[in-house]
C-alpha positions as CSV (number, residue, x, y, z in Angstrom):
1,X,-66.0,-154.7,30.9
2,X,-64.8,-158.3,31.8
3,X,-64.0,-160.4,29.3
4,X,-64.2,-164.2,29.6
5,X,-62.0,-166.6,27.6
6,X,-62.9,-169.9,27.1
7,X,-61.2,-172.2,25.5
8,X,-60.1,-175.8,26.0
9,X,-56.9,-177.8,24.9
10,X,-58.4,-180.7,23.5
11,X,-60.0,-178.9,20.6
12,X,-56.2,-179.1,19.5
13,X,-56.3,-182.7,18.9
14,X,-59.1,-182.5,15.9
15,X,-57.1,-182.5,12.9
16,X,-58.2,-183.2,9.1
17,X,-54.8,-183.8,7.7
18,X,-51.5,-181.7,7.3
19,X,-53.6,-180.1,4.3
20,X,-56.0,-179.2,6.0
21,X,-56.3,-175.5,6.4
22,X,-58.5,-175.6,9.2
23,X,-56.0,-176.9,11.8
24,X,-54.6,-176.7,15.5
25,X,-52.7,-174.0,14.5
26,X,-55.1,-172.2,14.4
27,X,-55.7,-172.1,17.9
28,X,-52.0,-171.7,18.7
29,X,-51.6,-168.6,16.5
30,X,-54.4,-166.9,18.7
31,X,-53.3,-168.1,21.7
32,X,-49.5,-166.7,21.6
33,X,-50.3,-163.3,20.0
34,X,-52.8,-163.0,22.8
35,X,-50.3,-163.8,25.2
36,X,-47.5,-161.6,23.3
37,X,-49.8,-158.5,23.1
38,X,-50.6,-159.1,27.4
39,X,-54.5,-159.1,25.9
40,X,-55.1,-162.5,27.9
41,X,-53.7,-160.4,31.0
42,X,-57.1,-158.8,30.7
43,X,-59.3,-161.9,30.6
44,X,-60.9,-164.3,33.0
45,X,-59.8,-167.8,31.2
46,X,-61.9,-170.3,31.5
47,X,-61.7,-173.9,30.0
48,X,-64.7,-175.1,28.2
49,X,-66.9,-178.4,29.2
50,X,-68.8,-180.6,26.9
51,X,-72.3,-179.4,25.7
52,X,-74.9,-182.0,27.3
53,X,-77.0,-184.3,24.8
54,X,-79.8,-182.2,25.6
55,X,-78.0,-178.7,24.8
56,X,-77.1,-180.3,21.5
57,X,-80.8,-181.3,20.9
58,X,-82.0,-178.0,20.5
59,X,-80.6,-177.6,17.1
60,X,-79.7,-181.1,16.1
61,X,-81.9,-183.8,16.3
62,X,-80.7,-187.3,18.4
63,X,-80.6,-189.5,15.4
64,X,-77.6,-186.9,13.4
65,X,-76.2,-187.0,17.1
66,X,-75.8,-190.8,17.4
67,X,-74.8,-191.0,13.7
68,X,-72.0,-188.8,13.9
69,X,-71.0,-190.4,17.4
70,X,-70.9,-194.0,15.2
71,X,-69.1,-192.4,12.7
72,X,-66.3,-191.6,14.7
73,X,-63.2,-193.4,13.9
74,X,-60.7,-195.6,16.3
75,X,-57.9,-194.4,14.5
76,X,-57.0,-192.8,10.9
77,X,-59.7,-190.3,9.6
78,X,-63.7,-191.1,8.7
79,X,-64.4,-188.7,5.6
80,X,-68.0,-186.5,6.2
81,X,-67.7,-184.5,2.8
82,X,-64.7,-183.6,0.5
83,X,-62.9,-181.2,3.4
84,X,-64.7,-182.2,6.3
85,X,-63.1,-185.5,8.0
86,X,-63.1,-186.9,11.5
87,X,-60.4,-188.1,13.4
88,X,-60.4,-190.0,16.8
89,X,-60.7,-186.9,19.2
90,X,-63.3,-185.0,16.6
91,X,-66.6,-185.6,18.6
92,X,-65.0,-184.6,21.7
93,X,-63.7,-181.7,20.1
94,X,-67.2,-180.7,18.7
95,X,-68.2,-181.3,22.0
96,X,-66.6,-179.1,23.2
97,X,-66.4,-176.2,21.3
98,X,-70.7,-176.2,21.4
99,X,-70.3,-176.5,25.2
100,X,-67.6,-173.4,25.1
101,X,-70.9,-171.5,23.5
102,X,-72.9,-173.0,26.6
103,X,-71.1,-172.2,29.4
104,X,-70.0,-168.9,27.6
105,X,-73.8,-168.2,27.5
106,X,-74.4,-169.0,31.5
107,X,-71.2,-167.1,32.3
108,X,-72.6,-164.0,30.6
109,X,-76.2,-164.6,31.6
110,X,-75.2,-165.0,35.2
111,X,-73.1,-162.3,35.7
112,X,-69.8,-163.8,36.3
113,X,-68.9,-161.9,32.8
114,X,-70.1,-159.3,30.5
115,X,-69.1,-160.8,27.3
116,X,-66.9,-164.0,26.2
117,X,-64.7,-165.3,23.6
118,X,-64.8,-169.2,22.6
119,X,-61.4,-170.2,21.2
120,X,-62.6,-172.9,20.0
121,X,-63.0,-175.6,17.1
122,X,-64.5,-177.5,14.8
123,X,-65.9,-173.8,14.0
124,X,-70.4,-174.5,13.6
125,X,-71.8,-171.9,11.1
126,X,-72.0,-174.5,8.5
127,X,-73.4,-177.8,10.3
128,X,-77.0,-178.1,9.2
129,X,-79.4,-179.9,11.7
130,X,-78.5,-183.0,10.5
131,X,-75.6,-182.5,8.3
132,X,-72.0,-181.8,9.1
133,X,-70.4,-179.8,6.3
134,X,-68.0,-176.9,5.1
135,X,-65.8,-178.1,8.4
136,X,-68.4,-177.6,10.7
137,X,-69.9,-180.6,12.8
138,X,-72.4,-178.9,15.4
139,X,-73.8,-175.2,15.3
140,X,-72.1,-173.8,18.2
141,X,-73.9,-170.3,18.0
142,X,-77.1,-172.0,17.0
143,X,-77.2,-173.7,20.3
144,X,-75.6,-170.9,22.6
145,X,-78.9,-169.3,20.8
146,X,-81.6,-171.9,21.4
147,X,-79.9,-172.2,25.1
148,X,-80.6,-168.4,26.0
149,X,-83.9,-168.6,24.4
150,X,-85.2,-172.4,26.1
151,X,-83.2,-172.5,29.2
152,X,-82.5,-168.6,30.5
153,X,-86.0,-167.8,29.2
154,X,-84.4,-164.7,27.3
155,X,-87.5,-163.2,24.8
156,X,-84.4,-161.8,22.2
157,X,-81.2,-162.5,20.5
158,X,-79.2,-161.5,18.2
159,X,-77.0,-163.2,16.0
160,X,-73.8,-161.4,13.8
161,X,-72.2,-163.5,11.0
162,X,-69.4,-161.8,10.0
163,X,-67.6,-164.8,8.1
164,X,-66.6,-164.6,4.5
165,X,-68.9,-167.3,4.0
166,X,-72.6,-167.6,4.9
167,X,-73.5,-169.1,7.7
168,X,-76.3,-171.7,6.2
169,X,-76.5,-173.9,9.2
170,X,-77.4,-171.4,11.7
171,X,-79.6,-169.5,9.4
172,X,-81.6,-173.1,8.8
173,X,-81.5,-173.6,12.5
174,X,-82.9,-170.1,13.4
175,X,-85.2,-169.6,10.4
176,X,-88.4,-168.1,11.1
177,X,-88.0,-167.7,14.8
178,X,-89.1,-163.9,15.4
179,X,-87.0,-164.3,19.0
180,X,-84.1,-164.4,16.7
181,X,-82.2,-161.6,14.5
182,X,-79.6,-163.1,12.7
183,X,-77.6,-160.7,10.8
184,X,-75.1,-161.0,8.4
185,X,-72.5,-160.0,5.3
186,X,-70.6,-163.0,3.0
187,X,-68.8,-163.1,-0.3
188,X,-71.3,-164.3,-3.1
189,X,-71.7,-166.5,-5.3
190,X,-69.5,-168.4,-2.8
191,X,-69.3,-171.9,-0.6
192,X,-72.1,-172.8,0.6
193,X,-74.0,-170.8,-2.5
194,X,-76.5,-169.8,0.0
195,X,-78.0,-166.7,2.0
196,X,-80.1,-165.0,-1.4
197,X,-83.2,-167.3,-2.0
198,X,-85.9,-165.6,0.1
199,X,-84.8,-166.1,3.4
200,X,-86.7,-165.4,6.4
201,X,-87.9,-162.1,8.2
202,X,-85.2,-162.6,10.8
203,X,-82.5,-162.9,8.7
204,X,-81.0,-159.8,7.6
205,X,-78.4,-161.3,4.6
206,X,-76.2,-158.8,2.6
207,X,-74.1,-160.8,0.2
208,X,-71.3,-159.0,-1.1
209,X,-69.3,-159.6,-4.4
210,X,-65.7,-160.0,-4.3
211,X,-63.1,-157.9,-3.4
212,X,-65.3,-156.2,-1.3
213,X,-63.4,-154.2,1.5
214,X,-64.6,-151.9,4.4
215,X,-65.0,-149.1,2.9
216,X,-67.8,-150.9,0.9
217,X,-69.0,-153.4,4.2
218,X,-69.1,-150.4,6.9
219,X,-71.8,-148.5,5.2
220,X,-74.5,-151.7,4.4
221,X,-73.5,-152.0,8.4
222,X,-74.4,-148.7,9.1
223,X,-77.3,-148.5,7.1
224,X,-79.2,-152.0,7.2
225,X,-77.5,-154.1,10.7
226,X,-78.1,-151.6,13.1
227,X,-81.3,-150.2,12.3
228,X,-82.6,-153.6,12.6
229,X,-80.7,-154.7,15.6
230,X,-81.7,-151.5,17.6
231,X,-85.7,-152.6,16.2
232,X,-85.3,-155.8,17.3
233,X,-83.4,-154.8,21.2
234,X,-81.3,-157.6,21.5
235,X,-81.0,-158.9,25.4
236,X,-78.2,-160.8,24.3
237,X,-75.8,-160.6,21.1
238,X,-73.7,-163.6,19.7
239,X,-71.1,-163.3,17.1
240,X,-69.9,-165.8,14.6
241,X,-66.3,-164.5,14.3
242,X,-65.0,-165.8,11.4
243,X,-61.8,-163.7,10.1
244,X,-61.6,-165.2,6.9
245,X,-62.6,-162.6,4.7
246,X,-59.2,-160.8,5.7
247,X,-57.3,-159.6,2.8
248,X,-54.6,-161.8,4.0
249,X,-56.2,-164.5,3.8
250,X,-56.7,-166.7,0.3
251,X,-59.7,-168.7,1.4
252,X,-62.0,-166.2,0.6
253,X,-61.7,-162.6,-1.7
254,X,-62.7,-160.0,0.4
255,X,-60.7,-156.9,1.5
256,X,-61.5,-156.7,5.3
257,X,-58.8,-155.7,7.5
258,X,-58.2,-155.7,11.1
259,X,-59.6,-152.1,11.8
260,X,-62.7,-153.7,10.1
261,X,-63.3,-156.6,12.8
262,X,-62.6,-153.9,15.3
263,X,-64.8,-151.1,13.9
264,X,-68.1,-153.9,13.3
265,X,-67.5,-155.1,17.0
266,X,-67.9,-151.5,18.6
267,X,-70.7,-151.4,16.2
268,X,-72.4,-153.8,17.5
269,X,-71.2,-153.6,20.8
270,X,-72.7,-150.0,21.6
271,X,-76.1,-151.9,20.9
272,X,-75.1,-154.1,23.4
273,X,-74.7,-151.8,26.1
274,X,-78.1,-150.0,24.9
275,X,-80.7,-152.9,24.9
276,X,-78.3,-156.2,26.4
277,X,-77.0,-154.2,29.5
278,X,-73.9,-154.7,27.5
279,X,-73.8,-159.3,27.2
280,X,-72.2,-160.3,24.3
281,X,-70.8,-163.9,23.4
282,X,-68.1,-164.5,20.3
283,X,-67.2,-167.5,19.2
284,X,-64.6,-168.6,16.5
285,X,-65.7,-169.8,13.1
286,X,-63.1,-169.4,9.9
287,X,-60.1,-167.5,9.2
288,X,-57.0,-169.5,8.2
289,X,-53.9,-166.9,7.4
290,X,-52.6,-167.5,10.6
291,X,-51.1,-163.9,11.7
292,X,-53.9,-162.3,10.2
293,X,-56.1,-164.2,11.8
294,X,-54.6,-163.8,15.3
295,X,-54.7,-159.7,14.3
296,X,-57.8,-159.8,13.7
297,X,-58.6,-161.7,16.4
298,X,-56.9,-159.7,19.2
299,X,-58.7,-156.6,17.4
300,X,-62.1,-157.8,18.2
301,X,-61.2,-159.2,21.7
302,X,-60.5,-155.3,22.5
303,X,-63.2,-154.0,21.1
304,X,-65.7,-156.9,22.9
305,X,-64.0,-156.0,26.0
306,X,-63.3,-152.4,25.4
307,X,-59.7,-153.0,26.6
């Protein structure tokens, strides 16, 4: 399958603080094990262009866009929540990393690849419509979803949320929009503290309690994901990668490993190939261990591209 990589280096410049564990290094842990392991050797790279207004729109309204475009600092940081802070090159950085999801979406769509990575951040499962929050400013898979849907006329997506935390923005964002499966697994009771309360038809949300591993994930996979995605035929499938539920890593509590990440992506992947002719788009949300992190990453690139 080809594989494109999209990624851009000004979503390097967004930083929160030296503290902050959602940092540029992030980006530069994934970049040189790719490189090390000769995985990027098997990838079209790409680099990312801003998401248009319009793009943007679909999921968050123009008066959050031109707030959080005035909130923007000149220099020193502007503070969003407790954790999430914007420095000078934030916005363009958001910008970016939604328009990574974009263009990854009309690479796939139109042929020029089968499936894509987004190396991006600010990562986007958390930004509510109007509401930047848990580090998150836009919903990057919430728009590469509304974008296949509004302007490639698709009639079916998928979405996979395999973060250790749930993904409340794009579940508020996708809510009760039959066109969409959104299916995911996240510690709980955890950050955000959301995912149980009656949520929608579409959403297929398995929270799991801590110190969950694979052997206890792979079955509710197996038994409740993809009976639902092969229902719902998926013409496209979007992940929110989000590593952070590695047992390496301290932000969350679960037991995943790499083998994990790779064994949910052929999962998914061979519905792919059944009803999407095989188009799949990941982009990166959390994970913050670096080298576990850049495992785990390289682990599902393979088993996206089945290299």
């Amino acid at each position: 399958m080809t594989t494109m990589y999209i990624t851009h280096g000004d979503c390097r410049l967004h930083e929160m603080g030296s503290w902050h564990p959602e940092s540029p290094a992030r980006l530069d842990a994934i970049s040189d094990h790719l490189l090390a392991t000769g995985l990027l050797a098997n990838c079209i790279e790409r680099e990312a262009t801003p998401a248009s207004r319009e793009a943007i729109a679909r999921v968050h309204p123009p008066a959050y866009q031109d707030w959080l475009a005035a909130r923007a600092p000149a220099e020193g940081y502007a503070p969003i929540d407790p954790d999430t802070l914007m420095n000078p090159h934030t916005l363009r950085a958001a910008h970016l990393a939604a328009g990574a999801a974009v263009d990854a979406v009309d690479a796939v769509l139109g042929g020029a690849a089968e499936t894509a990575f987004c190396a991006v951040r600010p990562p986007g499962h958390h930004a509510e419509p109007s509401q930047a929050m848990g580090f998150c400013f836009f919903g990057n898979v919430a728009i590469a979803a509304r974008h296949a849907l509004e302007a490639h006329g698709l009639e079916r997506v998928a979405v996979i949320d395999f973060d250790v935390h749930h993904g409340n923005g794009t579940e508020t964002a996708l809510s009760g929009d039959a066109r969409v499966l959104m299916c995911s697994f996240f510690q709980h009771p955890f950050y955000p503290f959301s995912g149980t309360r009656q949520p929608a038809p579409n959403m297929v949300n398995l929270p799991v309690s801590a110190y969950a591993d694979g052997a206890v994930i792979r079955p509710l996979v197996e038994q409740v994901w993809l009976p639902r995605l092969k229902a719902h035929r998926p013409q496209l499938i979007l992940f929110s990668a989000g590593f952070d539920g590695h047992r390496d890593d301290d932000m969350g509590q679960l037991g995943l490993l790499e083998a994990d990440y790779a064994w949910i992506t052929e999962q998914v992947m061979a519905v792919a190939r059944e009803h999407a002719r095989g188009r799949a788009v990941s982009c990166l949300e959390g994970g913050y261990e670096l080298q576990s992190l850049a495992r785990s990453v390289a682990a599902h690139l393979r088993a996206l591209g089945d290299f």
